[in-house]
C-alpha positions in Angstrom: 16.1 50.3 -19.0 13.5 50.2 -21.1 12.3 47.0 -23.4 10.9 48.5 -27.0 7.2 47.4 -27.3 6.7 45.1 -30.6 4.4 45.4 -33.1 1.6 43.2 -33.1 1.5 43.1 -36.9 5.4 42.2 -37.2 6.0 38.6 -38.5 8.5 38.0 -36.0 6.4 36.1 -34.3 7.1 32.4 -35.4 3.7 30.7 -33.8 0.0 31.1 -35.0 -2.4 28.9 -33.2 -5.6 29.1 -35.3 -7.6 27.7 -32.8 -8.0 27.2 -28.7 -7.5 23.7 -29.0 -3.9 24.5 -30.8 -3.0 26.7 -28.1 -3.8 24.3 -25.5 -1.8 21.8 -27.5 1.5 24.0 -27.6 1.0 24.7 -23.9 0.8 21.3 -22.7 4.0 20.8 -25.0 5.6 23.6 -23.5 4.7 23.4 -19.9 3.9 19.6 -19.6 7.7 17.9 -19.3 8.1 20.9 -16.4 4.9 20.1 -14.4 5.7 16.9 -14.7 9.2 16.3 -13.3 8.3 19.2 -10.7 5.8 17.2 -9.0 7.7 14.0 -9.4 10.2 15.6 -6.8 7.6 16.9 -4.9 6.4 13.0 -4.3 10.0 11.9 -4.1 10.1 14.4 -1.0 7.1 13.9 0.3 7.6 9.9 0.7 11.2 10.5 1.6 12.9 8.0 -1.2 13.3 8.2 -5.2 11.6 6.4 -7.7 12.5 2.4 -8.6 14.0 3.6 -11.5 16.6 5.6 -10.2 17.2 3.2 -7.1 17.9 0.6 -9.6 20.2 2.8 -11.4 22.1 3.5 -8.3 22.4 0.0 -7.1 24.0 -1.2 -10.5 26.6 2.2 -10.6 27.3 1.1 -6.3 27.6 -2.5 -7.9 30.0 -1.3 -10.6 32.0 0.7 -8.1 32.4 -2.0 -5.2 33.0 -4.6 -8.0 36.1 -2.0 -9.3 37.3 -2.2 -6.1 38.0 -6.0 -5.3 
């Protein structure tokens, strides 16, 4: 199957950057949040252990849990 080529002149494109500095903008917004948490599990397996954030957030829902329980 076959994908139908677009034309260049066609509006449908939604995004203009009108300079580099735009397009390095949009692709730091695009690409940025996904570079970001990919190499935040990268570390997280490299070291072996998650963040202090999320430690902390599972020690107060183990809390909740063993607090339920008594």
């Amino acid at each position: 199957m076959v994908k139908p080529k677009r034309n260049p002149n066609s509006e449908e494109l939604a995004y203009q950057p009108e300079s580099v500095e735009d397009m390095q903008n949009a692709l730091k917004e695009i690409f940025g949040p996904m570079f970001e948490s990919m190499l935040k599990e990268e570390i997280n397996t490299h070291l072996g252990y998650q963040s202090n954030k999320k430690r902390k957030n599972n020690w107060k829902q183990k809390e909740r849990l063993r607090t339920k329980d008594c």
